[in-house]
MDAnalysis code that builds the backbone (N, CA, C; Angstrom):
import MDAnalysis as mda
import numpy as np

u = mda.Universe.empty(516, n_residues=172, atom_resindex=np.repeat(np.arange(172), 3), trajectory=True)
u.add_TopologyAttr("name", ["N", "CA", "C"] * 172)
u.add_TopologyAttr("resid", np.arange(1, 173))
u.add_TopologyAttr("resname", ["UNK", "UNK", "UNK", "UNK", "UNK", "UNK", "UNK", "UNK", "UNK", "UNK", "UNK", "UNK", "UNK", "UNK", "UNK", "UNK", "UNK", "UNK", "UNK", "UNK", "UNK", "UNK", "UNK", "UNK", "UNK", "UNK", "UNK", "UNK", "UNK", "UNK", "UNK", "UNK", "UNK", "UNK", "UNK", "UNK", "UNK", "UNK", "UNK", "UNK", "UNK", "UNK", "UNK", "UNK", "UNK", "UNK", "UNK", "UNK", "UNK", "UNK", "UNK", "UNK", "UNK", "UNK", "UNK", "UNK", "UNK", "UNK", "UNK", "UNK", "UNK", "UNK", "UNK", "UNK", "UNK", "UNK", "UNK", "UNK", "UNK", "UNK", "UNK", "UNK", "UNK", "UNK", "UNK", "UNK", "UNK", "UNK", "UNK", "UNK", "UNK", "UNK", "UNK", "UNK", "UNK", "UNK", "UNK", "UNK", "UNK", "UNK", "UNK", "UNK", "UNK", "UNK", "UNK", "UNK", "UNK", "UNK", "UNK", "UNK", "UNK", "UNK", "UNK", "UNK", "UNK", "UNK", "UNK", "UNK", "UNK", "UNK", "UNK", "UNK", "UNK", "UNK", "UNK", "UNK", "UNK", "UNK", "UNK", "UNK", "UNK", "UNK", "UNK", "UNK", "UNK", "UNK", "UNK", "UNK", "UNK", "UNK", "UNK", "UNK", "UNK", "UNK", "UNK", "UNK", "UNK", "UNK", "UNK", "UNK", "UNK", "UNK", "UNK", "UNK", "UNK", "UNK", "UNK", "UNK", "UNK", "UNK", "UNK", "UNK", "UNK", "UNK", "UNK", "UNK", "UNK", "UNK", "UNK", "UNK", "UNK", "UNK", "UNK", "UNK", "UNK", "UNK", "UNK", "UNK", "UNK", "UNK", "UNK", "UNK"])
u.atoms.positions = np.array([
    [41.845, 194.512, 73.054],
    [40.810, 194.842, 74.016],
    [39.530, 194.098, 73.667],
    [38.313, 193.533, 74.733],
    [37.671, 192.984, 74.275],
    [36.799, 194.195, 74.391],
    [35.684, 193.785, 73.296],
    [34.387, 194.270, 73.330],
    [33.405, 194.261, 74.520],
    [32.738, 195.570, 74.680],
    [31.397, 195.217, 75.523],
    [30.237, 195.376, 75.031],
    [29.160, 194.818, 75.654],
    [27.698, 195.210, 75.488],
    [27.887, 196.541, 76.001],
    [26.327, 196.961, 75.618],
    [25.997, 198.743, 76.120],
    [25.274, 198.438, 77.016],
    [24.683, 196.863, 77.170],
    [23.662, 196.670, 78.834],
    [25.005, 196.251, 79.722],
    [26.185, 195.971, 79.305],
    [27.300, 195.682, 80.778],
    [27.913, 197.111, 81.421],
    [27.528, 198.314, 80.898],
    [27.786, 199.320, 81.137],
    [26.871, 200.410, 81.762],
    [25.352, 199.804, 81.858],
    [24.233, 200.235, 82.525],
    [24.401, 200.681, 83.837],
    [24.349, 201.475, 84.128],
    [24.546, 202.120, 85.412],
    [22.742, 202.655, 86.081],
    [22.013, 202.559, 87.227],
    [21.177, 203.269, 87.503],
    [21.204, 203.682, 89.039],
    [20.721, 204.796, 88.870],
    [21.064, 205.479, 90.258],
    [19.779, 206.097, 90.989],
    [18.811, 205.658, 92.168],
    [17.688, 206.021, 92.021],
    [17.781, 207.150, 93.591],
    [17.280, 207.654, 94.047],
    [17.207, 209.317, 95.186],
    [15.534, 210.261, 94.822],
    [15.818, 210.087, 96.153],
    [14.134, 211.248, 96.139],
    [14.545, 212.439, 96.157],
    [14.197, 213.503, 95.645],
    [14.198, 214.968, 95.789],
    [14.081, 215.380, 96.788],
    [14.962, 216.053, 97.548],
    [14.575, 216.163, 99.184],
    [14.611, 218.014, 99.036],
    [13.871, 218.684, 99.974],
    [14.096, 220.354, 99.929],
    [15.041, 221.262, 99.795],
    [16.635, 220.490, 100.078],
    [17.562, 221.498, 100.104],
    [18.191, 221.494, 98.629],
    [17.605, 220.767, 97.581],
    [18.141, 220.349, 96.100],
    [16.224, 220.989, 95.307],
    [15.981, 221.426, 95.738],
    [14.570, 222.561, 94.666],
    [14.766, 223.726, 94.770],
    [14.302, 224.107, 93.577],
    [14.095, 225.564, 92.919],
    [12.723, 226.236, 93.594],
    [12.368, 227.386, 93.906],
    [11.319, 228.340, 94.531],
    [10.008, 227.368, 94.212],
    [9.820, 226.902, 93.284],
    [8.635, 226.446, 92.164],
    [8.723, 225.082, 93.196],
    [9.587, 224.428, 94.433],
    [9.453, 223.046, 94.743],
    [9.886, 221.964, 93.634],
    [10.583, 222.356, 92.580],
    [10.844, 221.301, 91.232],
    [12.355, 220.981, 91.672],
    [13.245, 220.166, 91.272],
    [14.654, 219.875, 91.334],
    [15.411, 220.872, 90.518],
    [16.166, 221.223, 90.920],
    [17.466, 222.422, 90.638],
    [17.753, 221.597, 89.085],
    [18.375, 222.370, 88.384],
    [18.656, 221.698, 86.708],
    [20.152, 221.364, 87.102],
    [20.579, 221.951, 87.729],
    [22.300, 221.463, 88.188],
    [22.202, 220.716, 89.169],
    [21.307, 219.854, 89.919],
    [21.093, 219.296, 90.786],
    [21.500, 218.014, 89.798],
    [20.147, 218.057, 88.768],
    [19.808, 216.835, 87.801],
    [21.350, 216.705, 86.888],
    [22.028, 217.410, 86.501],
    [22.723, 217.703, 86.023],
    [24.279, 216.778, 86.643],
    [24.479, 216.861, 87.587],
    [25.493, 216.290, 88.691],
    [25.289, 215.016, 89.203],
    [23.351, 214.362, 88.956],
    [23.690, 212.973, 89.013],
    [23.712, 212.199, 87.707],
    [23.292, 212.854, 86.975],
    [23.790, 212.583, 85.557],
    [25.064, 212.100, 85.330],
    [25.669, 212.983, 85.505],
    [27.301, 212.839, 85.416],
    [27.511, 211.876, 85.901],
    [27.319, 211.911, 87.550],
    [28.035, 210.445, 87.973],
    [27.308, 209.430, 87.602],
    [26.171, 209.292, 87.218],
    [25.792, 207.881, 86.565],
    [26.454, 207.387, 85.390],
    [26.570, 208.618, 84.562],
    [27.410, 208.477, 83.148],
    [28.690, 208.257, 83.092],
    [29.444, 208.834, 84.337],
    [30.972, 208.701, 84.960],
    [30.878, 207.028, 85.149],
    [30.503, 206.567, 85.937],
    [30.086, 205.333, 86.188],
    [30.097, 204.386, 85.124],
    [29.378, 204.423, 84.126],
    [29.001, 204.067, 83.142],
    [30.817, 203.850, 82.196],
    [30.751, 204.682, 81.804],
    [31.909, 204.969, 80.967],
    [33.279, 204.228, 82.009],
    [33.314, 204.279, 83.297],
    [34.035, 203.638, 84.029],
    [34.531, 201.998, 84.004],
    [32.832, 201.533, 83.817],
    [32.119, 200.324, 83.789],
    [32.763, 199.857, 82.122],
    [32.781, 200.518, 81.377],
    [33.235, 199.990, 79.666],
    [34.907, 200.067, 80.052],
    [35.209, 201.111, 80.013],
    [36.701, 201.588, 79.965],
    [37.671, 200.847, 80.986],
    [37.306, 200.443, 82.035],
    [38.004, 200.352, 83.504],
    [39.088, 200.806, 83.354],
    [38.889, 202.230, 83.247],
    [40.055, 202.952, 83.501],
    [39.521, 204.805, 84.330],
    [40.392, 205.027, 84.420],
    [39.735, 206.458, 85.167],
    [39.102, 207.295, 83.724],
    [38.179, 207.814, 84.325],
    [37.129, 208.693, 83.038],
    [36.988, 209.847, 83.275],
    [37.312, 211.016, 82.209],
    [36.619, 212.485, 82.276],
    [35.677, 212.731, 82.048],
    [35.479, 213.775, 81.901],
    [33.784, 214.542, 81.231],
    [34.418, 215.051, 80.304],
    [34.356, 215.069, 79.122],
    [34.802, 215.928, 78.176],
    [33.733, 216.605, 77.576],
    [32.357, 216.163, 77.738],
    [31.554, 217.211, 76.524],
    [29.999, 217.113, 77.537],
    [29.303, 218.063, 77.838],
    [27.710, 217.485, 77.638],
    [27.333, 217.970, 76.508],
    [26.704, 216.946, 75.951],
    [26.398, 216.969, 74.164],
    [25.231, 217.516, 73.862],
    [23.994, 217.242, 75.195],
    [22.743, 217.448, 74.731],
    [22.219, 217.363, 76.333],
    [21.120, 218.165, 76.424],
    [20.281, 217.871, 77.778],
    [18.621, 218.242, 77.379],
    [17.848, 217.587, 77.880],
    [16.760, 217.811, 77.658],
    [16.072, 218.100, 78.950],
    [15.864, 219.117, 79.303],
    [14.781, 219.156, 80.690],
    [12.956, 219.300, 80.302],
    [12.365, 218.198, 80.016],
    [11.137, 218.016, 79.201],
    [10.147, 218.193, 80.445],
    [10.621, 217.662, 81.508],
    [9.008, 217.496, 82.807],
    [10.009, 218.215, 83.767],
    [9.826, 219.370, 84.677],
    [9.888, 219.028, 85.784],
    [9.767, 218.069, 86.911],
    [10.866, 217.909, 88.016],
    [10.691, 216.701, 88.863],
    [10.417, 217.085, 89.933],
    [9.203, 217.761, 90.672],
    [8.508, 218.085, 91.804],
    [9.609, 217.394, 93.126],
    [9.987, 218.154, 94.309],
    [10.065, 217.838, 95.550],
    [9.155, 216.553, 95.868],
    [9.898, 215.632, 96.578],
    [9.771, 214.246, 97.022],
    [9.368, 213.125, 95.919],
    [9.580, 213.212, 95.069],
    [9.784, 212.483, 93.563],
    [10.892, 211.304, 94.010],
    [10.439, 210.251, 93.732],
    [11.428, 209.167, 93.229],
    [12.005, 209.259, 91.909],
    [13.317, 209.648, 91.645],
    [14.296, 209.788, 90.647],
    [14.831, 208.747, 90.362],
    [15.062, 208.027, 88.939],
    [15.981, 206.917, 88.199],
    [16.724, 207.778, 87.358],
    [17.913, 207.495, 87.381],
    [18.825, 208.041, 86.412],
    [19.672, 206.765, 86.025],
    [19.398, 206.283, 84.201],
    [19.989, 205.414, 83.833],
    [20.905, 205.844, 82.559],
    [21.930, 205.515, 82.882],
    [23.127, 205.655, 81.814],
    [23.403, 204.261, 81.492],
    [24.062, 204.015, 79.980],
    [24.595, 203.126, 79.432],
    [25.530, 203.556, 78.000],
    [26.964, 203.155, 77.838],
    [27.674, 203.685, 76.844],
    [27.189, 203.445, 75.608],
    [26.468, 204.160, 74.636],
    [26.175, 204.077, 73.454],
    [26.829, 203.675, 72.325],
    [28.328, 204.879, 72.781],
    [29.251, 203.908, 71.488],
    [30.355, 204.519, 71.926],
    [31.456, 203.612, 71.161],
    [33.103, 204.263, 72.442],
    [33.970, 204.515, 70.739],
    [34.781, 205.732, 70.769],
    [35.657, 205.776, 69.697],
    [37.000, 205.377, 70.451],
    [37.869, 206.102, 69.659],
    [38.863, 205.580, 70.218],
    [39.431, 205.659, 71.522],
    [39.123, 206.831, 72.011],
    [39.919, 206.983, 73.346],
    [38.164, 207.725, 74.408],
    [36.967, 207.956, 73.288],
    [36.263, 208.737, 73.909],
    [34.946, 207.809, 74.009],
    [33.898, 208.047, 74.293],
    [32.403, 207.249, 74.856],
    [31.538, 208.316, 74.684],
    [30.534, 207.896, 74.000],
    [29.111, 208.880, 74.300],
    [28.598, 207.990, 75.139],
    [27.989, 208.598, 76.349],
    [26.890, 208.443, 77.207],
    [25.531, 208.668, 77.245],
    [24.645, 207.774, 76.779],
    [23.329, 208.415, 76.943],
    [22.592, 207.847, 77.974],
    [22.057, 209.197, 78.827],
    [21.228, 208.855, 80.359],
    [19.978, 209.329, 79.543],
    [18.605, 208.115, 80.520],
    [17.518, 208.573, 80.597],
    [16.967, 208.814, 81.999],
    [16.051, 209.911, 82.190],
    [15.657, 210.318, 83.690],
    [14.474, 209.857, 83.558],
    [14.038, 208.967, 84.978],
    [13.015, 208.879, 85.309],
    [12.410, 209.534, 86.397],
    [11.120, 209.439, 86.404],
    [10.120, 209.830, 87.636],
    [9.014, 208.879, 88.140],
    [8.755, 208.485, 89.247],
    [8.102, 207.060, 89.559],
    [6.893, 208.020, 90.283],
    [5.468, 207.671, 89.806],
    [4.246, 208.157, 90.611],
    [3.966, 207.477, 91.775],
    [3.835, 207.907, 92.575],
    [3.964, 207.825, 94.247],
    [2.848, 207.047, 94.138],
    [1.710, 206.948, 93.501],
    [0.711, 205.461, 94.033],
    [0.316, 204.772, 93.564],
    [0.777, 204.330, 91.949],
    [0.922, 203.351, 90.498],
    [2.132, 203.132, 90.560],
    [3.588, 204.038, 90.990],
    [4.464, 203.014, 90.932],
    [4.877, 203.441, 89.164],
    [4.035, 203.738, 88.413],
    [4.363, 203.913, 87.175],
    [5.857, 204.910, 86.237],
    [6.565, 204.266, 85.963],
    [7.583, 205.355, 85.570],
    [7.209, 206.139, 84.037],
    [8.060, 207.708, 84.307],
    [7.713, 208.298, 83.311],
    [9.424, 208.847, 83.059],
    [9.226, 208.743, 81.784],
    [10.521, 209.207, 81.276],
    [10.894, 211.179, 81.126],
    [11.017, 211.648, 82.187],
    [11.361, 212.938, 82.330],
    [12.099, 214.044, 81.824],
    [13.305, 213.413, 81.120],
    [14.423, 214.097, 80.685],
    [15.523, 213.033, 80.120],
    [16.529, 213.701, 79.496],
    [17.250, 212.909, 78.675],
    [18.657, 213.719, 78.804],
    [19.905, 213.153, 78.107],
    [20.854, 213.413, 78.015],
    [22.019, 212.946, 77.670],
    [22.923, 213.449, 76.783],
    [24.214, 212.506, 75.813],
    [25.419, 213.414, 76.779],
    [26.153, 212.932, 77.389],
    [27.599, 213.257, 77.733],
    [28.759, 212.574, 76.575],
    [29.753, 212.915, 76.978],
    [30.904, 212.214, 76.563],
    [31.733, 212.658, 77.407],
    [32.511, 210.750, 77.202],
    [33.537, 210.838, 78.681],
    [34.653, 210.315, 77.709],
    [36.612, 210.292, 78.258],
    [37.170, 210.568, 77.601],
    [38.529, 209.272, 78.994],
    [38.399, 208.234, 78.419],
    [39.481, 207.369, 79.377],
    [40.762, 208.263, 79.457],
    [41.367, 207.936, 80.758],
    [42.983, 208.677, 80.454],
    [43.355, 207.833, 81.886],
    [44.621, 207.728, 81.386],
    [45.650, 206.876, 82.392],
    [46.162, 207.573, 83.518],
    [47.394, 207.675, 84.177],
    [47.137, 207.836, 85.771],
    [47.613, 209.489, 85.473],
    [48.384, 209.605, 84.304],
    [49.067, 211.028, 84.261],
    [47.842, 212.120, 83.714],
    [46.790, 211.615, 83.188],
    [45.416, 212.081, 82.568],
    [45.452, 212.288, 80.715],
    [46.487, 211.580, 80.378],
    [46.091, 211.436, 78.856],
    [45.598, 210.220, 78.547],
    [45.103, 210.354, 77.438],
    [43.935, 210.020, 76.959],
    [44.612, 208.383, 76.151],
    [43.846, 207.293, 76.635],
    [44.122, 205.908, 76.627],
    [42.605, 205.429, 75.807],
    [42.880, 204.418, 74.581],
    [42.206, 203.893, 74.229],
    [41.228, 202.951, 74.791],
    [40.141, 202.904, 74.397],
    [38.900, 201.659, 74.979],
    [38.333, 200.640, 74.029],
    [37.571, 199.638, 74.449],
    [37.245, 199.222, 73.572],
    [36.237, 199.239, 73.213],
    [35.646, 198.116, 72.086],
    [34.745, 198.868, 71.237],
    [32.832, 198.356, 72.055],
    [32.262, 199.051, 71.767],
    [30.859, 198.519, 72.071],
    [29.575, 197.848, 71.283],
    [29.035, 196.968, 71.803],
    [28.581, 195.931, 71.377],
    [26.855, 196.236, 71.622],
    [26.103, 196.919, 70.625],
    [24.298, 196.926, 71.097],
    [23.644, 195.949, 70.597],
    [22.657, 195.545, 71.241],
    [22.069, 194.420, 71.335],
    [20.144, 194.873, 70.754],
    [20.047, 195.491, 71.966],
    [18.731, 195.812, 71.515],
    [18.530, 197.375, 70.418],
    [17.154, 197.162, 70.458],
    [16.644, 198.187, 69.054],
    [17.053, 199.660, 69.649],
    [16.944, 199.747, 71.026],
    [17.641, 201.586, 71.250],
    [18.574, 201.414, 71.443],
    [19.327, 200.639, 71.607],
    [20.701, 200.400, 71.753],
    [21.222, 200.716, 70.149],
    [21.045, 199.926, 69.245],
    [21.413, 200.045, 67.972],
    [21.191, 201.784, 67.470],
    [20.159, 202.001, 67.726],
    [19.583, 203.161, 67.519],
    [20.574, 204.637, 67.642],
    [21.138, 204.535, 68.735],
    [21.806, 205.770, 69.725],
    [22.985, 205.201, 68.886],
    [23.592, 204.390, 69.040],
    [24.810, 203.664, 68.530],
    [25.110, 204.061, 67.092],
    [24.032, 204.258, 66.130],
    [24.129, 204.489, 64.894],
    [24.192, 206.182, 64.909],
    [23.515, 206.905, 65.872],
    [23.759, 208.064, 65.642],
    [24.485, 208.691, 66.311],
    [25.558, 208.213, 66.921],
    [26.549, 208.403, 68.135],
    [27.710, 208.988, 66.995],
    [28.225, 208.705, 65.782],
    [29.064, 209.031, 64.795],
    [28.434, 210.541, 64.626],
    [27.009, 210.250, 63.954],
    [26.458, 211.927, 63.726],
    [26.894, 212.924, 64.644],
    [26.250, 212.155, 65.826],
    [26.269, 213.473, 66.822],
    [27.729, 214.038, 66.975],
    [28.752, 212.627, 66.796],
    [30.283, 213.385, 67.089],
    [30.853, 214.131, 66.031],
    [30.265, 213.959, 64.376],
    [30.717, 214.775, 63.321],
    [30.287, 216.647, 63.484],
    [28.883, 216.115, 63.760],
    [28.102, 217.532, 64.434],
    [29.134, 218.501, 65.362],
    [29.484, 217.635, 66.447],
    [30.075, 218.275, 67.553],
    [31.264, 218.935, 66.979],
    [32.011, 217.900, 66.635],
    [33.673, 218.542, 65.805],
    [33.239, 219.241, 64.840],
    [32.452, 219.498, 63.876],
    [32.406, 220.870, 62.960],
    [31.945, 221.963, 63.826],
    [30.740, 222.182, 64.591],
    [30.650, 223.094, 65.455],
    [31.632, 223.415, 66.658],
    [32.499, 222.882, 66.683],
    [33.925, 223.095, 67.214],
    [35.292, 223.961, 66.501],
    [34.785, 223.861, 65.009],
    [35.909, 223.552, 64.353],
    [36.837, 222.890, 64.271],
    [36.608, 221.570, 64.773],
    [37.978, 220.648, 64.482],
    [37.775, 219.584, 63.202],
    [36.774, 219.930, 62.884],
    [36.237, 219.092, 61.544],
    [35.851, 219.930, 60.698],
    [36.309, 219.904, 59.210],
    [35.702, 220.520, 58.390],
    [34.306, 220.198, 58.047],
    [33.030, 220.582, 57.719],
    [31.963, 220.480, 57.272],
    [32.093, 219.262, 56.417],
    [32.746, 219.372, 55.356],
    [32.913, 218.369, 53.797],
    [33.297, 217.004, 54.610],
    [33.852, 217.102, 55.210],
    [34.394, 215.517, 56.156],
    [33.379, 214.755, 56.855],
    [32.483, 215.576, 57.276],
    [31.463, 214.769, 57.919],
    [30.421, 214.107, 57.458],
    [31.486, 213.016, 56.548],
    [30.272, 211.994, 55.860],
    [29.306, 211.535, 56.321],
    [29.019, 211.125, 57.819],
    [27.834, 210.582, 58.132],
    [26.641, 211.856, 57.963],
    [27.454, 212.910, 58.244],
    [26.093, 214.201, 58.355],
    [26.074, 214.396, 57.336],
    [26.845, 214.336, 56.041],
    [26.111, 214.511, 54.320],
    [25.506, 213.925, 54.103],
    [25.398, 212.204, 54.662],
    [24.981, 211.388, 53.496],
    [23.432, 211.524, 54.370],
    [23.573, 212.025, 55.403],
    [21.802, 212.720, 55.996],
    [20.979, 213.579, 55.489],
    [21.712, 214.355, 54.283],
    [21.060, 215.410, 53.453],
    [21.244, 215.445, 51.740],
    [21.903, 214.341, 51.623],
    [22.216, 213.584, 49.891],
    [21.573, 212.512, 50.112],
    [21.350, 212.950, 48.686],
    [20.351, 211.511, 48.155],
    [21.635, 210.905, 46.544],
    [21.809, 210.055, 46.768],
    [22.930, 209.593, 45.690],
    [22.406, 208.763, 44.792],
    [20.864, 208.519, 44.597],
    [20.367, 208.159, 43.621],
    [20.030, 208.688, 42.861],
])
């Protein structure tokens, strides 16, 4: 399999907040934000894998700003790092000010998506390639976050998750 970049897997998806998708407060529903997430990240993971993709995990969500009714929304996903058969996804949300034009980074979020072939088991991908400094960044802690996940699962013992020890040992 060849390798990809994490910018050939960039997905962005941009929509205004229209009234029938807000909460009482006029802000966007959190399952609103939540559902284009996905498909940007679906997308994304699509875009690495070319193969059909699940959702297997949301890893993390951050709802930091509310996104007010009639808001210009960016939702950008790009695959951070792919194991063997699985992908972390990390989306960033934007919000564009209606008369600067200026974007603000709103919210955040790590999925993981999970390739599987036509019967729905789970088919290997290949590996991913970061280029720039957040790219490298997410990429390096894409192992953590999955040691994290599988011990708080229990499918990993604690002692196994070398990347998360050697985060709290000092071996000098």
């Amino acid at each position: 399999m060849t390798p990809n970049t994490a910018g050939a897997t960039k997905t962005t998806l941009t929509d205004l907040v229209l009234p029938s998708e807000t909460n009482p407060l006029n802000n966007l529903f959190g399952g609103e934000l939540l559902a284009r997430m996905d498909r940007a990240a679906s997308i994304s993971a699509r875009r690495h894998s070319r193969r059909f993709v699940v959702t297997a995990s949301v890893n993390h969500v951050a709802f930091n700003r509310a996104i007010p009714l009639g808001s210009v929304v960016t939702v950008e996903a790009k695959v951070s790092r792919a194991f063997k058969s699985s992908m972390e996804v990390y989306i960033d949300v934007w919000t564009e000010d209606r008369e600067s034009g200026l974007k603000t980074k709103a919210n955040e979020a790590i999925y993981t998506f999970v390739a599987v072939d036509e019967t729905g088991r789970p088919i290997p991908v290949p590996e991913i390639i970061p280029e720039t400094k957040i790219e490298k960044l997410r990429y390096e802690g894409a192992l953590r976050r999955k040691e994290l996940s599988l011990v708080l699962a229990g499918k990993m013992k604690p002692n196994e998750a070398t990347e998360l020890k050697a985060l709290f040992l000092n071996d000098k």
